[in-house]
Phi, psi and omega in degrees: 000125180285166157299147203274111190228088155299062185283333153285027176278119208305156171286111178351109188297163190263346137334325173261021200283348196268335162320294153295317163344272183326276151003256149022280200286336169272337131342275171267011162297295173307327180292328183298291166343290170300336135126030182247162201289168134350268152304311200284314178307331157304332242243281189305349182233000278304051164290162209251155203269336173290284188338302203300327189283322176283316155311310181320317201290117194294315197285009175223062180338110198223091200268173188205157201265167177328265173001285182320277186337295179322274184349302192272337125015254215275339195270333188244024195339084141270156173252137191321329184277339183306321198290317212255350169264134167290126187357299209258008154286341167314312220265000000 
């Protein structure tokens, strides 16, 4: 089974850019947290370790579909809104 690269996902409107931002950075904090690379979390999500990198990334705006969002989630058992709040509203 190949890996999943949704490179045809229309491009982030720009009203949403803090939305990923945010995303981008709760991404790798929780993946750190669990203590896993990249590649392992792509792996578990059966996302391509690019694919993964380019969401992960502030500096590269990237949409990704619902599925994706969930996926990545749930492999980071987290509940989804978690995803979409910002860090220093935790604390």
């Amino acid at each position: 089974m190949s890996k999943k690269d949704t490179s045809k996902t229309s491009a982030p409107k720009f009203e949403n850019i803090d939305y990923y931002h945010t995303i981008s950075l709760n991404l790798n904090h929780y993946r750190r947290c669990l203590g896993y690379t990249q590649a392992m979390l792509a792996e578990k999500v059966d996302l391509t370790s690019s694919y993964l990198s380019q969401i992960e990334s502030i500096n590269t705006i990237r949409s990704f579909s619902m599925e994706t969002f969930f996926d990545l989630a749930r492999a980071l058992e987290i509940e989804p809104y978690k995803l979409l709040k910002p860090l220093d509203d935790d604390m």
